[in-house]
PDB file of N, CA, C and O in Angstrom, chain B, residues numbered from 101:
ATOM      1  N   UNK B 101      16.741   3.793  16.454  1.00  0.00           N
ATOM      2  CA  UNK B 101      16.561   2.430  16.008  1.00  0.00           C
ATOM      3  C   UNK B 101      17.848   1.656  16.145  1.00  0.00           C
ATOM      4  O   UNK B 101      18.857   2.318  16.384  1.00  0.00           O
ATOM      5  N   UNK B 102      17.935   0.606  16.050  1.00  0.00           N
ATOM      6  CA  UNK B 102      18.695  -0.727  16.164  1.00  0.00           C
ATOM      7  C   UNK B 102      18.578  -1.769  14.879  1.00  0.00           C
ATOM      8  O   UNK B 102      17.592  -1.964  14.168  1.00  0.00           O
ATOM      9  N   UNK B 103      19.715  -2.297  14.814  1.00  0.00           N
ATOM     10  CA  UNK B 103      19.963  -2.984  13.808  1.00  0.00           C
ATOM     11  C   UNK B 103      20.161  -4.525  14.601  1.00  0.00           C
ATOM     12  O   UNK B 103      20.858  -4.594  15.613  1.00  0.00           O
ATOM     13  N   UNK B 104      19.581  -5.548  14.119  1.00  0.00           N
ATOM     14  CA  UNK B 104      20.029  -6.732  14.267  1.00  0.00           C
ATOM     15  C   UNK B 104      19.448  -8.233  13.446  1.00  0.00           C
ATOM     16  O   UNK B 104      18.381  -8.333  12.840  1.00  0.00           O
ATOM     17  N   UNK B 105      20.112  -8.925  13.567  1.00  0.00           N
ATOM     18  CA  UNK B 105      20.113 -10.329  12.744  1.00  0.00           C
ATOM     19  C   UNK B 105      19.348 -11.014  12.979  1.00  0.00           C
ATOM     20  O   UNK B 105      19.732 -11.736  13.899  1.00  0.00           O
ATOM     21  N   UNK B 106      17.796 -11.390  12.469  1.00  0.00           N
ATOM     22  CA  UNK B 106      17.129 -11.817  12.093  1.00  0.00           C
ATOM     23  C   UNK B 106      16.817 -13.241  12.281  1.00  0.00           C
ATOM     24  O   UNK B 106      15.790 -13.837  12.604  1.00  0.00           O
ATOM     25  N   UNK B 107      17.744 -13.527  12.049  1.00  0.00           N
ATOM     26  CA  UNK B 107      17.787 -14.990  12.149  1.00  0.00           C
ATOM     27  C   UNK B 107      17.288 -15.672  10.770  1.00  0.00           C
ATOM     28  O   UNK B 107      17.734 -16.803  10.577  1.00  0.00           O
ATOM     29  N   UNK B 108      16.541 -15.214   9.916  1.00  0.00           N
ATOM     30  CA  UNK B 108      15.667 -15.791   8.651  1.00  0.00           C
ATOM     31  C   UNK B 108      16.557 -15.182   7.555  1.00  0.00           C
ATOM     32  O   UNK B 108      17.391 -15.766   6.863  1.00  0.00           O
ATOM     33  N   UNK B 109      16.089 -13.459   7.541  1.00  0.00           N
ATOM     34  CA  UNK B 109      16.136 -12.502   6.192  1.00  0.00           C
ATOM     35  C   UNK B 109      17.151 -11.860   6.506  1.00  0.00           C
ATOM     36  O   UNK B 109      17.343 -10.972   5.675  1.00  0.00           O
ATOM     37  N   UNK B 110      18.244 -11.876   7.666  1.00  0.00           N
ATOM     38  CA  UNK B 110      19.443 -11.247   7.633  1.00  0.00           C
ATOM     39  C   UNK B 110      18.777  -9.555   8.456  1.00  0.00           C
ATOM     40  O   UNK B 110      17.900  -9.783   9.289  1.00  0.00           O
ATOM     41  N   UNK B 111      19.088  -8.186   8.292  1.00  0.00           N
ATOM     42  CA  UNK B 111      19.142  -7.457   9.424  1.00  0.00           C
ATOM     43  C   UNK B 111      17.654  -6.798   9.423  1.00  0.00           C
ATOM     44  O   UNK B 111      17.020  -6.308   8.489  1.00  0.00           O
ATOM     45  N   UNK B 112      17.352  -6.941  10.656  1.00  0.00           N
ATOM     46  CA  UNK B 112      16.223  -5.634  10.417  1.00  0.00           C
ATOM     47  C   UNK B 112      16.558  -4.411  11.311  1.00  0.00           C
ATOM     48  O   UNK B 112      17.691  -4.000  11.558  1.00  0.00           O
ATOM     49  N   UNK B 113      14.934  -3.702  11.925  1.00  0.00           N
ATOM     50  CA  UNK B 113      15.597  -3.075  13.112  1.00  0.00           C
ATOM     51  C   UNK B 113      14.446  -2.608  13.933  1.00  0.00           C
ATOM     52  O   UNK B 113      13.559  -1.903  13.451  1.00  0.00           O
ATOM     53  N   UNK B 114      14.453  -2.804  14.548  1.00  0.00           N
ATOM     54  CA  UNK B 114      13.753  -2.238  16.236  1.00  0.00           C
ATOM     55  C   UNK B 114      13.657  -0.774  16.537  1.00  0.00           C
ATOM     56  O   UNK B 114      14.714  -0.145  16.503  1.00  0.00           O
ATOM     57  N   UNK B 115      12.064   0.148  16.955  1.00  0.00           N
ATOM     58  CA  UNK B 115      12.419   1.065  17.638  1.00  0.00           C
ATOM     59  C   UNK B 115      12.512   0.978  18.558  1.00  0.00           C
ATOM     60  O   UNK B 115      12.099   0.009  19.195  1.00  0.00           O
ATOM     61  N   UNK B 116      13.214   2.150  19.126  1.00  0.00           N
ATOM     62  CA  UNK B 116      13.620   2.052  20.784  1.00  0.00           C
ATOM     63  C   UNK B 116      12.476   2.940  21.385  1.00  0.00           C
ATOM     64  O   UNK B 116      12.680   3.651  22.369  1.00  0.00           O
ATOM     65  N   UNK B 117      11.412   2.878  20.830  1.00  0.00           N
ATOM     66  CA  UNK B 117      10.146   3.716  21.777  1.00  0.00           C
ATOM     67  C   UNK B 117       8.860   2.928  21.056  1.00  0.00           C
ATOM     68  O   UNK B 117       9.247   2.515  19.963  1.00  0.00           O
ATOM     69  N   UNK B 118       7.601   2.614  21.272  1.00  0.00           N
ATOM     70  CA  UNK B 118       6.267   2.277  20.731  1.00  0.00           C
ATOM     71  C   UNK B 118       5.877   3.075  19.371  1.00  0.00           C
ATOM     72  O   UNK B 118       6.311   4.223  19.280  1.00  0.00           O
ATOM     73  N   UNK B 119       5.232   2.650  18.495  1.00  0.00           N
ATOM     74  CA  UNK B 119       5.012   3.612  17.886  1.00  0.00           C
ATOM     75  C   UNK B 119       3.493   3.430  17.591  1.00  0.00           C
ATOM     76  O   UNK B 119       2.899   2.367  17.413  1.00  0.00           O
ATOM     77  N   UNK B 120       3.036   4.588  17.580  1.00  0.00           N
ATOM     78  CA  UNK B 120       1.460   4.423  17.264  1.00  0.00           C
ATOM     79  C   UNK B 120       1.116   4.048  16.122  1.00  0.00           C
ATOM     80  O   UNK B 120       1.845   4.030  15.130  1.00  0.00           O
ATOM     81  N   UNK B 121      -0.422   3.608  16.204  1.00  0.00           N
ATOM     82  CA  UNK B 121      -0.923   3.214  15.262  1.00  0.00           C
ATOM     83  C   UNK B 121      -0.788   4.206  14.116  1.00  0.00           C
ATOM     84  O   UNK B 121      -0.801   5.420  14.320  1.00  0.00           O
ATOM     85  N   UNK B 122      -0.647   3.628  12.816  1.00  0.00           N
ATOM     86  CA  UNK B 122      -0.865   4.569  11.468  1.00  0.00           C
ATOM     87  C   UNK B 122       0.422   5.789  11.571  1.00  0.00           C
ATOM     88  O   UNK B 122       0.398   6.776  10.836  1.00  0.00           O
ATOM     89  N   UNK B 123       1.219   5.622  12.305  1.00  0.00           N
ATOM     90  CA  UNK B 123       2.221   6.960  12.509  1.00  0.00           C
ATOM     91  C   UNK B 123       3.531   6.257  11.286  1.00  0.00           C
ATOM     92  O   UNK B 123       4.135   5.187  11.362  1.00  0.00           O
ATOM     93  N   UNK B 124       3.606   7.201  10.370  1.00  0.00           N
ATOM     94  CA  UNK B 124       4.478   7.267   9.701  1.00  0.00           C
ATOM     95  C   UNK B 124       6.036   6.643  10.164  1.00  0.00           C
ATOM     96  O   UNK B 124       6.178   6.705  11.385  1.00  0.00           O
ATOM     97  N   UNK B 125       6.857   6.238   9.661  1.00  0.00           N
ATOM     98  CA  UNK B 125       8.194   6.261  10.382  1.00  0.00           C
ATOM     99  C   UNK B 125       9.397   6.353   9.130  1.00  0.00           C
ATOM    100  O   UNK B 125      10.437   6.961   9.383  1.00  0.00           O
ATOM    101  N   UNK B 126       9.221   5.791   7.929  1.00  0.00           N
ATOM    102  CA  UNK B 126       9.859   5.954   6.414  1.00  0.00           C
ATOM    103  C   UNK B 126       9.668   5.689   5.615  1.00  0.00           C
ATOM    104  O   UNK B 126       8.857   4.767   5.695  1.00  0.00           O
ATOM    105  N   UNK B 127       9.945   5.942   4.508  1.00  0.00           N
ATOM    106  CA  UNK B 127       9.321   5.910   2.907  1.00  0.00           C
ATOM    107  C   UNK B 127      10.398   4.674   2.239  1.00  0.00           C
ATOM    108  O   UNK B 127      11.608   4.753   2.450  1.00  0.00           O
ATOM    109  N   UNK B 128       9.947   3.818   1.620  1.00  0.00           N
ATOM    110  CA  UNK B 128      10.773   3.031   1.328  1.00  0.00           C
ATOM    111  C   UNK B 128      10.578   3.403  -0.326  1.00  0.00           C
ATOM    112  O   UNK B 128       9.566   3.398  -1.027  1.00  0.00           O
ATOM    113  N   UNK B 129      12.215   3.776  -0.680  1.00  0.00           N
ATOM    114  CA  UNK B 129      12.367   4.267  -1.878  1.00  0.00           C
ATOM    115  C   UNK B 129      13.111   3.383  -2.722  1.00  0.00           C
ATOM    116  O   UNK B 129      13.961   2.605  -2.290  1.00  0.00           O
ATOM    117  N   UNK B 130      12.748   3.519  -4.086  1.00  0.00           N
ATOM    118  CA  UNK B 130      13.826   2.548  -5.407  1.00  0.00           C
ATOM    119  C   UNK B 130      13.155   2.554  -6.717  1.00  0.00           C
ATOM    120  O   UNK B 130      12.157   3.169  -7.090  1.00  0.00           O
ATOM    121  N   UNK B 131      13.824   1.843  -7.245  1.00  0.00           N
ATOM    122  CA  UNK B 131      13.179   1.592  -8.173  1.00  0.00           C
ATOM    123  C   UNK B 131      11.802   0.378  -8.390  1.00  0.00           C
ATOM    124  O   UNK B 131      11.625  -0.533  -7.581  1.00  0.00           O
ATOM    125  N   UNK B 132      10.998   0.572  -9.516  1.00  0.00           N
ATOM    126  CA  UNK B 132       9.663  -0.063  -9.571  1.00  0.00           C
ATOM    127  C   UNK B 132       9.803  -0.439 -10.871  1.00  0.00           C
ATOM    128  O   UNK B 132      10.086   0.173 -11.901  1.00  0.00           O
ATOM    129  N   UNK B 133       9.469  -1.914 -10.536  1.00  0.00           N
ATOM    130  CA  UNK B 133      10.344  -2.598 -11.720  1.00  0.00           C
ATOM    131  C   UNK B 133       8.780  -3.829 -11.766  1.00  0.00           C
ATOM    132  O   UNK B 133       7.977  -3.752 -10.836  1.00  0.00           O
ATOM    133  N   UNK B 134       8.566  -4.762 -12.799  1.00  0.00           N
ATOM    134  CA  UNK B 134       7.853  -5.289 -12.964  1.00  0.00           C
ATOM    135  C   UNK B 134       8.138  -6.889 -12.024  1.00  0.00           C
ATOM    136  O   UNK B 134       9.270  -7.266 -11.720  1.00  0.00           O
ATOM    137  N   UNK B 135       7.241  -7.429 -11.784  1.00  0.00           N
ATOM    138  CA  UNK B 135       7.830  -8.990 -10.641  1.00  0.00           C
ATOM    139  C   UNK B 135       8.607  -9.923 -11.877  1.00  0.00           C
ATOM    140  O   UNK B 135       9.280 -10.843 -11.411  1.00  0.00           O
ATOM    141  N   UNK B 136       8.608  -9.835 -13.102  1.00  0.00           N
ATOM    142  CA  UNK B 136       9.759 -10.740 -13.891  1.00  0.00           C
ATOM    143  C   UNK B 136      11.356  -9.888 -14.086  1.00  0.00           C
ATOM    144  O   UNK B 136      12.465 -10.414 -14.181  1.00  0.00           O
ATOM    145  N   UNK B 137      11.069  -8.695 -14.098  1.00  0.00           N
ATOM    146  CA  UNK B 137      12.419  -7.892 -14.261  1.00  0.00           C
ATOM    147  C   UNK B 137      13.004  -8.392 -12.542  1.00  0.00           C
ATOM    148  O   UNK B 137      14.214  -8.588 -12.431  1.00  0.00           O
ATOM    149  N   UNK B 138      12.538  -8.486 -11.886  1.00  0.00           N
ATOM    150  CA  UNK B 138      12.640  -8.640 -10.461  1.00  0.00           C
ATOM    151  C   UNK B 138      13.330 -10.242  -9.922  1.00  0.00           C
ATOM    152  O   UNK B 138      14.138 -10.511  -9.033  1.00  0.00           O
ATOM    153  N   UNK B 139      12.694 -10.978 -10.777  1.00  0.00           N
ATOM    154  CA  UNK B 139      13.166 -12.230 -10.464  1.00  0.00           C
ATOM    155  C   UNK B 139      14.410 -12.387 -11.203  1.00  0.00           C
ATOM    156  O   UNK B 139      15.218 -13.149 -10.672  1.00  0.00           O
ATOM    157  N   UNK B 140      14.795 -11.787 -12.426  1.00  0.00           N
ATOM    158  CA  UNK B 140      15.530 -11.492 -13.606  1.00  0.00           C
ATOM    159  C   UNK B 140      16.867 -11.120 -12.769  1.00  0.00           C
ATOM    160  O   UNK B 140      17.992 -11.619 -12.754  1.00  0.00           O
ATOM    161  N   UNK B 141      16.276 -10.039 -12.082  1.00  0.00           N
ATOM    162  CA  UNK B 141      17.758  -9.254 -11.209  1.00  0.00           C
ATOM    163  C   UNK B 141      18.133 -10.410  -9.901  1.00  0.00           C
ATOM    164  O   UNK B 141      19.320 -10.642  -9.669  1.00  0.00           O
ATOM    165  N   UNK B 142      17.292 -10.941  -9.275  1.00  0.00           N
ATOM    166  CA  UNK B 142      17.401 -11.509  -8.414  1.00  0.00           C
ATOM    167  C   UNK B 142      18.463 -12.690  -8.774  1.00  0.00           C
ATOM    168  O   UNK B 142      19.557 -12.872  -8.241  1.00  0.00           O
ATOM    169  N   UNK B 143      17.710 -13.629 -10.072  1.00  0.00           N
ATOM    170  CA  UNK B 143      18.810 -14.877 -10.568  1.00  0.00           C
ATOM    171  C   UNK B 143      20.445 -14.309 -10.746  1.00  0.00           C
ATOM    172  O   UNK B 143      21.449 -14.923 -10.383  1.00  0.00           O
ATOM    173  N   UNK B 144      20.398 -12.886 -11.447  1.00  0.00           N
ATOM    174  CA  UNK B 144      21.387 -12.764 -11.840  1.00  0.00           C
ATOM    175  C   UNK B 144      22.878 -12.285 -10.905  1.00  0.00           C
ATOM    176  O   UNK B 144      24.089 -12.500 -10.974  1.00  0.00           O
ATOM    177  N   UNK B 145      21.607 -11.263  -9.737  1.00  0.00           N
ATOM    178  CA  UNK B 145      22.716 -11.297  -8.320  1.00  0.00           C
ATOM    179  C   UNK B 145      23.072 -12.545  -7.687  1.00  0.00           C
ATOM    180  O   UNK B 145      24.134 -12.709  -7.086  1.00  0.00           O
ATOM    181  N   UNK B 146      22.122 -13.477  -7.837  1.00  0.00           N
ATOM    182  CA  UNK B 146      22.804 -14.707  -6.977  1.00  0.00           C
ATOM    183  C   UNK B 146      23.601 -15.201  -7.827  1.00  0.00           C
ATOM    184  O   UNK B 146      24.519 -15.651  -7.142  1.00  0.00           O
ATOM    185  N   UNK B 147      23.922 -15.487  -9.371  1.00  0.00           N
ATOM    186  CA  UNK B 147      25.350 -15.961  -9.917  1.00  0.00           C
ATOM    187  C   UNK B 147      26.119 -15.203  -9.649  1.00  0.00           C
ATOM    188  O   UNK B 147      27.236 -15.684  -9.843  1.00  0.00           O
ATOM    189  N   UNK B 148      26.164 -14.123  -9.251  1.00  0.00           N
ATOM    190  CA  UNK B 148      27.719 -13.133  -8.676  1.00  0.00           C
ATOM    191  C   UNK B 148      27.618 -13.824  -7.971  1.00  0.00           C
ATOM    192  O   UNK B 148      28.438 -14.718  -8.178  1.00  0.00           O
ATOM    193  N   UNK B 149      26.945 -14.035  -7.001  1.00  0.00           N
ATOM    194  CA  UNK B 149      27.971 -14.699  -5.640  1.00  0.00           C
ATOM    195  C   UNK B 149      27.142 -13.438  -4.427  1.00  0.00           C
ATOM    196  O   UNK B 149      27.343 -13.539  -3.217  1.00  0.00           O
ATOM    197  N   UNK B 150      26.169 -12.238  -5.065  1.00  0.00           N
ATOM    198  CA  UNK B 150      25.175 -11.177  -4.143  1.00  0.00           C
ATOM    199  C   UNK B 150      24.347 -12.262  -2.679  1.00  0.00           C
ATOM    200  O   UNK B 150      23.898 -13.396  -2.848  1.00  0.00           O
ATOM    201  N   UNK B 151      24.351 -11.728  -1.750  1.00  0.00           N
ATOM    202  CA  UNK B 151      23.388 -12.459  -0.432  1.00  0.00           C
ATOM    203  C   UNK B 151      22.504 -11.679  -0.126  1.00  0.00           C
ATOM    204  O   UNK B 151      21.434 -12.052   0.355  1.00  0.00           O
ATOM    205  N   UNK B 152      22.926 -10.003  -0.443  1.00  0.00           N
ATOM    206  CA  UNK B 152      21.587  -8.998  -0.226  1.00  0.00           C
ATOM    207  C   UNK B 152      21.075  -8.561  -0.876  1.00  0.00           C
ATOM    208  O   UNK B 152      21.578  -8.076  -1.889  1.00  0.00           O
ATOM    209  N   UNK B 153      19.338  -8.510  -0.496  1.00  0.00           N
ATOM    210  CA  UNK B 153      18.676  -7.868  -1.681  1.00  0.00           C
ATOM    211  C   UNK B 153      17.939  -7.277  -0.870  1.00  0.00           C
ATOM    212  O   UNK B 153      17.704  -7.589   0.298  1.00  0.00           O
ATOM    213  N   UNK B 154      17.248  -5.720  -1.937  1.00  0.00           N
ATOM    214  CA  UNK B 154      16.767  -5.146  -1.127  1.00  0.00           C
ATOM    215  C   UNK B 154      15.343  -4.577  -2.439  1.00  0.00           C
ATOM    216  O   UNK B 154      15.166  -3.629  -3.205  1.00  0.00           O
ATOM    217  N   UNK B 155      14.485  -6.066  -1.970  1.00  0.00           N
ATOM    218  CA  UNK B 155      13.279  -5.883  -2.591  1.00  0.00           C
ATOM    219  C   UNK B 155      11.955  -6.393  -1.586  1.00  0.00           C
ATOM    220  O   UNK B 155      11.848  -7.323  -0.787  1.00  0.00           O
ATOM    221  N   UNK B 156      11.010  -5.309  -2.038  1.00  0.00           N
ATOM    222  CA  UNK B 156       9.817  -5.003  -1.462  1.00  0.00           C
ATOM    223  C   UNK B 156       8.288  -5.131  -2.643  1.00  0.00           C
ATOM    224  O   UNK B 156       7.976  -4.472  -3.635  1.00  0.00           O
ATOM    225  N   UNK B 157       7.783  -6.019  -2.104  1.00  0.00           N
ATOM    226  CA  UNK B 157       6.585  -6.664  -3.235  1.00  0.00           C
ATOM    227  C   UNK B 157       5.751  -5.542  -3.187  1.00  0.00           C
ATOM    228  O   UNK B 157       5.288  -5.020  -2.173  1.00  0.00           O
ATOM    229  N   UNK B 158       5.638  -5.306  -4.006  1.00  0.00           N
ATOM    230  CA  UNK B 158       4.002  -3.394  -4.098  1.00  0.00           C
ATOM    231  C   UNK B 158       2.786  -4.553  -4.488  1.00  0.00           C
ATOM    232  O   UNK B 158       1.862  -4.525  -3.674  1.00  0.00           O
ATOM    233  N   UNK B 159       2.640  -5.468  -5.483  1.00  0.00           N
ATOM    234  CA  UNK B 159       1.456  -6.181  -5.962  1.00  0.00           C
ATOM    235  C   UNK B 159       2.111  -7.610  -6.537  1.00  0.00           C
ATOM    236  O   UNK B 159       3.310  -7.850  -6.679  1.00  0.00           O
ATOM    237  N   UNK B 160       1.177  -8.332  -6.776  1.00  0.00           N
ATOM    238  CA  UNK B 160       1.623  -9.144  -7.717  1.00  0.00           C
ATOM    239  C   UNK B 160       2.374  -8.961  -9.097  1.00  0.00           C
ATOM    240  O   UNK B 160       2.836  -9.975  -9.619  1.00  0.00           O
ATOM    241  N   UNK B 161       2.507  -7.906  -9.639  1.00  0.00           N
ATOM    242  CA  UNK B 161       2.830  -8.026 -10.655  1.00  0.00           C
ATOM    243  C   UNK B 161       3.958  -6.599 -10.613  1.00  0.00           C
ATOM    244  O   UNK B 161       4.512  -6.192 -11.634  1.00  0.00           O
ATOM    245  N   UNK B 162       4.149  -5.975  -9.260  1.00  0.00           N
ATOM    246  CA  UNK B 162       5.629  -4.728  -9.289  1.00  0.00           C
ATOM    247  C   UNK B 162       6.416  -5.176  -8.006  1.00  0.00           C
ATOM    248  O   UNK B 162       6.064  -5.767  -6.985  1.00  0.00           O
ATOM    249  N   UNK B 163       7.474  -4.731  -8.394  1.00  0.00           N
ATOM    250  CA  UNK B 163       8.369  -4.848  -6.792  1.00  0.00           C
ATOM    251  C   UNK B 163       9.306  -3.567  -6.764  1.00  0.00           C
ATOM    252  O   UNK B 163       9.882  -3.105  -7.748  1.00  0.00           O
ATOM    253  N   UNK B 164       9.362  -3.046  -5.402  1.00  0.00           N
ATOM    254  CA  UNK B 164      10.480  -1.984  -5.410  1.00  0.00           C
ATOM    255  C   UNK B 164      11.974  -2.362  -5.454  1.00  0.00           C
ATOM    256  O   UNK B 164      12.201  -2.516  -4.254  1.00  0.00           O
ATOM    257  N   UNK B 165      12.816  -2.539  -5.920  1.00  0.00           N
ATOM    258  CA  UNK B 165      14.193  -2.236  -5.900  1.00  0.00           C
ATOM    259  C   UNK B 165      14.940  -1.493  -5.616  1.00  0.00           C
ATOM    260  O   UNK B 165      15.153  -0.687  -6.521  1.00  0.00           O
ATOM    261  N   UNK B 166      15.730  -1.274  -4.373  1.00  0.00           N
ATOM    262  CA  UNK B 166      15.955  -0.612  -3.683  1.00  0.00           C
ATOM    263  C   UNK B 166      17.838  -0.551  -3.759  1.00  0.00           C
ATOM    264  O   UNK B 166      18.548   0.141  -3.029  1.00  0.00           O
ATOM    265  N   UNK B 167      18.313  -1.502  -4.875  1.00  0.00           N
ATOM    266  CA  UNK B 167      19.703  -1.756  -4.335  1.00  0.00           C
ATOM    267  C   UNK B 167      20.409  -0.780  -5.167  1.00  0.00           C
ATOM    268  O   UNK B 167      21.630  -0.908  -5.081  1.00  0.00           O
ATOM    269  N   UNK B 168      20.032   0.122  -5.917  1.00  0.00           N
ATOM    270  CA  UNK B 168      20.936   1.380  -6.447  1.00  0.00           C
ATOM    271  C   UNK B 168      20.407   2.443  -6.105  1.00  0.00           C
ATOM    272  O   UNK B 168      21.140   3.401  -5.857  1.00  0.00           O
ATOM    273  N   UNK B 169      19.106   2.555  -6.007  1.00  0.00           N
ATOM    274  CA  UNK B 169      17.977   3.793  -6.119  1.00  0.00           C
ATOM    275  C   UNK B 169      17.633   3.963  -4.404  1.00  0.00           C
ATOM    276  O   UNK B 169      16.748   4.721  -4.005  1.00  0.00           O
ATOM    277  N   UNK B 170      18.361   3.252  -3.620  1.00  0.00           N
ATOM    278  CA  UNK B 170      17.430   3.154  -2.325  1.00  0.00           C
ATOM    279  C   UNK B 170      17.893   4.663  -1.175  1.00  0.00           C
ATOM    280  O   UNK B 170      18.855   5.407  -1.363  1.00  0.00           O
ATOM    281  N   UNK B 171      16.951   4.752  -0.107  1.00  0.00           N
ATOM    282  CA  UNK B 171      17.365   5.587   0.549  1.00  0.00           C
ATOM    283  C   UNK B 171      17.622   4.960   2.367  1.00  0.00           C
ATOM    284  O   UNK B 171      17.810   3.804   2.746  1.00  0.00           O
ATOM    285  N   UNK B 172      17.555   5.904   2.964  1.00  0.00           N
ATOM    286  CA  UNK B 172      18.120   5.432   4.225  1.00  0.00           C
ATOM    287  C   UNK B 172      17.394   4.119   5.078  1.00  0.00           C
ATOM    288  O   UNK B 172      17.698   3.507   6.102  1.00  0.00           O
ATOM    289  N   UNK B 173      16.257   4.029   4.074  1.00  0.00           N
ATOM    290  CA  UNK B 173      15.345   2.600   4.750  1.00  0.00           C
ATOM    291  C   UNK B 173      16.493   1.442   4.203  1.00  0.00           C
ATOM    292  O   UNK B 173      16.881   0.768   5.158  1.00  0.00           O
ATOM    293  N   UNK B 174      16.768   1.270   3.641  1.00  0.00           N
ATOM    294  CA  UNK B 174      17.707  -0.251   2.940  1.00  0.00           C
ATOM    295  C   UNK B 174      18.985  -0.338   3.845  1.00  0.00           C
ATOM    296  O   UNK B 174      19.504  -1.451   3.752  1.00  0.00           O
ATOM    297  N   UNK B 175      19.778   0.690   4.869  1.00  0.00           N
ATOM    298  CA  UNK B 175      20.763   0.844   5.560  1.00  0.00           C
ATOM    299  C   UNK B 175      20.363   0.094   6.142  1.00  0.00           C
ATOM    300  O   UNK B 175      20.956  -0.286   7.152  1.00  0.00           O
TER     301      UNK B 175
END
């Protein structure tokens, strides 16, 4: 895979081969936190002065958090 700039959301990444339908490729790991604890962390990284976040919506009402708990998907 490849890493590059987005242009919108900052990096994603590209495989360098097709991948089939339904074929696995990584588990996106973190923490599971409720969508107000989520917005909670979010306000509070952007008064530091934070630009990355590394959250993933599960439903309306959970999101994964990935920025302490995460694994090689958030790299």
């Amino acid at each position: 895979h490849r890493q590059w700039l987005t242009g919108r959301q900052g990096h994603g990444v590209r495989c360098e081969r097709d991948l089939r339908r339904g074929e696995f490729v990584m588990e996106y790991c973190g923490e599971v936190v409720s969508a107000r604890t989520c917005m909670e962390r979010l306000r509070r990284s952007r008064e530091l002065g934070e630009h990355n976040f590394y959250i993933l919506t599960l439903t309306a009402n959970e999101c994964v958090d990935a920025a302490y708990k995460g694994n090689l998907v958030r790299d």
